[in-house]
C-alpha positions in Angstrom: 212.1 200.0 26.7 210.7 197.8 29.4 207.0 196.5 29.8 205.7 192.9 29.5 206.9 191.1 26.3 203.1 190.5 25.6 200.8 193.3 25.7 197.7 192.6 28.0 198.8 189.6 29.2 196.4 189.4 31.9 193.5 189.9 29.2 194.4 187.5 26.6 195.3 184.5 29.3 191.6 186.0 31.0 190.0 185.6 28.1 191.4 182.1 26.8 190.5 180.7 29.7 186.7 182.1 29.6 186.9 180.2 26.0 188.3 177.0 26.8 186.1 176.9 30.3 182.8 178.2 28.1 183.3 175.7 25.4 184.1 172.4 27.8 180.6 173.4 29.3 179.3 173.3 25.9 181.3 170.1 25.4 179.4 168.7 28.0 176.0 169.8 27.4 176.5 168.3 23.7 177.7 164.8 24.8 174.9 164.3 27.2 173.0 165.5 24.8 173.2 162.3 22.6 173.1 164.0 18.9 175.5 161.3 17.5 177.1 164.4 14.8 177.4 167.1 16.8 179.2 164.4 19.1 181.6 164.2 16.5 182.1 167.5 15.9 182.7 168.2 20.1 185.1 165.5 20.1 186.6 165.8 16.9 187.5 170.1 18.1 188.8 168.4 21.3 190.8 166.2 19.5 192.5 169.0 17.1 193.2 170.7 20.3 195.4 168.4 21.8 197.2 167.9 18.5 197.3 172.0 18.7 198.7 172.0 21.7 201.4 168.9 21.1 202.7 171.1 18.5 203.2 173.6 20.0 205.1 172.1 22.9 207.1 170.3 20.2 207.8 173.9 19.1 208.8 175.8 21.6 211.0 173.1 23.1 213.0 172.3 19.9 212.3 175.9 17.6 214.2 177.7 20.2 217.4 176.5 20.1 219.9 178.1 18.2 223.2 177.7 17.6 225.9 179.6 19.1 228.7 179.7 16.2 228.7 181.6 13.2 227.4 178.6 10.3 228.7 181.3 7.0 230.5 179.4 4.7 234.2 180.6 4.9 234.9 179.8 0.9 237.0 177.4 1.2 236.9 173.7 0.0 236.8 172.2 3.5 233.0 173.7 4.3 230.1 172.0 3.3 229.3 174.6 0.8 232.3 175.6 -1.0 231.7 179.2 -2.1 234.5 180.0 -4.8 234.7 183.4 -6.8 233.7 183.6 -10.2 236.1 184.6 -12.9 235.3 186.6 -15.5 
């Protein structure tokens, strides 16, 4: 099977982009704007974002990684999870 790995890339980055550029000229409008709450509210959406995106980056860079050996207890005592049989 090949193709991209996300469908409609070019749409979805398109359109994020639209949204993030639409609602920073929104952000604007409302600072100047000098409503003390919906101040707030810009700011506070701006603020979420960043802690969004921090996460995200946090994520990816650690989420990722696995490891490369098999981590199945073996059953015997020397694991850190000794798996013994039970006897009837």
């Amino acid at each position: 099977m090949t193709g991209p790995i996300i469908p409609h890339q070019r749409i979805v980055v398109s359109a994020s982009v639209a949204a993030i550029l639409g609602y920073m000229v929104f952000s604007v409008w409302a600072v100047a704007s000098g409503d003390p709450a919906l101040k707030g509210d810009v700011i506070g959406t701006w603020k979420s974002f960043a802690v969004l995106a921090f996460g995200f980056w946090l994520g990816s860079s650690s989420g990722g990684k696995a490891k490369d050996t098999d981590t199945r207890p073996t059953g015997t005592p020397n694991d850190p999870v000794s798996v013994e049989p039970v006897q009837p």
